[in-house]
LODORO-345949 format. One record per residue (C-alpha): residue number from 1; z, x, y. Coordinates in nm, 2 decimals, m for minus. Layout:
! LODORO-345949
   num       c3       c1       c2
   NUM        Z        X        Y
...
//
This chain:
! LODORO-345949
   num       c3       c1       c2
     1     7.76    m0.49    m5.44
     2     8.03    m0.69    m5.28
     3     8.33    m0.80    m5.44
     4     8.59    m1.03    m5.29
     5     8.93    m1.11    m5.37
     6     9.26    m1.20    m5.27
     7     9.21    m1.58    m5.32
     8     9.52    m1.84    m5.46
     9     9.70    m2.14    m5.39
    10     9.91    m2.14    m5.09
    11    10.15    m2.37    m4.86
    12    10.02    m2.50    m4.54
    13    10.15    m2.24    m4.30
    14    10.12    m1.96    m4.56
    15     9.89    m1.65    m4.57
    16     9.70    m1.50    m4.76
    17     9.52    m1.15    m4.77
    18     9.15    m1.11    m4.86
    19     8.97    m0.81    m4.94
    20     8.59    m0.73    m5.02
    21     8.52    m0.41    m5.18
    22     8.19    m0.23    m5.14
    23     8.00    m0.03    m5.43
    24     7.69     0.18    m5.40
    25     7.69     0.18    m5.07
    26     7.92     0.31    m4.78
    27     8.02     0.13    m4.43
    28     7.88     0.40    m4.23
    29     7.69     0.13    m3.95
    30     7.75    m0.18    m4.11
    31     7.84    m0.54    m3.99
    32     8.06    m0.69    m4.28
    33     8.14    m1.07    m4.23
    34     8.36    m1.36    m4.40
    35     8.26    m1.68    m4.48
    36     8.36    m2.02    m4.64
    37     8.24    m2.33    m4.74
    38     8.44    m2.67    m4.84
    39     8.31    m2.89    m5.04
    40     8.05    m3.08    m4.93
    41     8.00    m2.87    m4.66
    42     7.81    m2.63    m4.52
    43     7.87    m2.22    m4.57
    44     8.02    m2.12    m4.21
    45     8.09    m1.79    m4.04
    46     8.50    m1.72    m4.01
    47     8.49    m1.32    m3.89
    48     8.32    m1.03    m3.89
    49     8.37    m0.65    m3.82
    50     8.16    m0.36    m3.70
    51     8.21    m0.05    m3.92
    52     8.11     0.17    m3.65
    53     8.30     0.07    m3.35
    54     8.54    m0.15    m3.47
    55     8.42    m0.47    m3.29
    56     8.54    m0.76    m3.45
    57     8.45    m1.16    m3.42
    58     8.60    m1.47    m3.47
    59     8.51    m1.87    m3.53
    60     8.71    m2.06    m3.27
    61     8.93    m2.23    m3.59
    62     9.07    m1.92    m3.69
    63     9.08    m1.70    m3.37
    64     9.45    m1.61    m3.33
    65     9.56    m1.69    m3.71
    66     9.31    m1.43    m3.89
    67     9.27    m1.09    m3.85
    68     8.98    m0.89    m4.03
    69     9.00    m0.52    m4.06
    70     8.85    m0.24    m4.22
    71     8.96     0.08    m4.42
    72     8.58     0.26    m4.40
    73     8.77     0.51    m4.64
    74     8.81     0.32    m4.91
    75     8.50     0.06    m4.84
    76     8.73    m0.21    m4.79
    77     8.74    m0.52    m4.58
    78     9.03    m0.72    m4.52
    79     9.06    m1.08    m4.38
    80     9.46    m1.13    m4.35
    81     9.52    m1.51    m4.33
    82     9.82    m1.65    m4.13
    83     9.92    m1.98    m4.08
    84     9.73    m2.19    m4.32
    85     9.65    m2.50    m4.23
    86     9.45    m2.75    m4.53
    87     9.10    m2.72    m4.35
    88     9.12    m2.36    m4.43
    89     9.08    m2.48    m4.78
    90     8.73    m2.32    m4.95
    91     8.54    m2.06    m5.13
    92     8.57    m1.73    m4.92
    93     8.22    m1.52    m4.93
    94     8.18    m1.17    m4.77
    95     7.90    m1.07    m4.69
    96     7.76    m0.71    m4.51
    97     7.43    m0.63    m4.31
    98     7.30    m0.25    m4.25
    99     7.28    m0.20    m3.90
   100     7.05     0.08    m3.92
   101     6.79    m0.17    m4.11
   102     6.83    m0.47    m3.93
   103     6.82    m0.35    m3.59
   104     6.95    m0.59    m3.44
   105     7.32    m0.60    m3.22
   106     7.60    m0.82    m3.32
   107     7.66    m1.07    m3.11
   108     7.94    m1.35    m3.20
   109     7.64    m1.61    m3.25
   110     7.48    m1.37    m3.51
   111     7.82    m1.30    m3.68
   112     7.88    m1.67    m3.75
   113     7.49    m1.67    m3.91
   114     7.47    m1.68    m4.25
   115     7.12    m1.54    m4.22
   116     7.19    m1.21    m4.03
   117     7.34    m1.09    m4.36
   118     7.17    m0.91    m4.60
   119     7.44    m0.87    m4.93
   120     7.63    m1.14    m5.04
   121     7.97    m1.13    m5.29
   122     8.09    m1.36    m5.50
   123     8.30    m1.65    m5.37
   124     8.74    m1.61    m5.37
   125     8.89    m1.94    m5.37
   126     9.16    m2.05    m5.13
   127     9.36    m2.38    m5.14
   128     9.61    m2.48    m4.91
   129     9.84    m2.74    m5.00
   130     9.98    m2.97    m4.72
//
C-alpha cells in the first residue's frame, strides 16, 4: 500500500515537499515513480527512483525544479517541489513496481509509463496560484 502526501496550496514559485510511504512491503529492488494529472488531462509521469541504485528520472517540465529521493529506511519517497509554476497544478499519484517481478530495466520512457507500474496510491492535491 502506498500513501502520498505532502499536497496544499502554494504561490507560483513556491515548493512543496511530497512524500509516499510504503506498507507491507519494503523498497529492496523497486522502481517508485510520481505522477500527476490536471484536469481534463491525461495521468503523466513526473519522476521516478530506483531503490536499488539510486537512479533517478525526470519529465523534461520538471527536470531541474524537482528532486525525488528515497529514505529505503523508513520506506519513504520524496518528490521536493521547487519553483512552482501553475501548470504544475494537479493530483500527485505515486506509484511503485517490483523489479524482481517485472523484469524489466528502467529506462526514462518506462518511468514516465503509467503502465510499468504495478501499485498505485491515492492522489495528493497540489495547486499553484499565479
Amino acid at each position: 500500500q502506498l500513501q502520498a502526501s505532502g499536497g496544499g496550496l502554494v504561490q507560483a514559485g513556491g515548493s512543496l515537499r511530497l512524500s509516499c510511504a510504503a506498507s507491507g512491503f519494503t523498497f529492496d529492488d523497486y522502481a517508485i515513480g510520481w505522477f500527476r494529472q490536471a484536469p481534463g488531462k491525461e495521468r503523466e509521469g513526473v519522476s521516478c527512483i530506483s531503490s536499488s541504485d539510486g537512479d533517478t528520472y525526470y519529465a523534461d517540465s520538471v527536470q531541474g525544479r524537482f528532486i525525488i529521493s528515497s529514505d529505503n529506511a523508513k520506506n519513504t519517497v520524496f518528490l521536493q517541489m521547487n519553483n512552482l509554476k501553475p501548470e504544475d497544478t494537479a493530483i500527485y499519484y505515486c506509484a511503485a513496481t517490483d523489479q524482481q517481478i517485472s523484469g524489466q530495466v528502467i529506462t526514462l520512457a518506462r518511468a514516465m509509463d503509467v503502465g510499468f507500474f504495478s501499485s498505485w496510491g491515492q492522489g495528493t492535491e497540489v495547486t499553484v496560484s499565479s
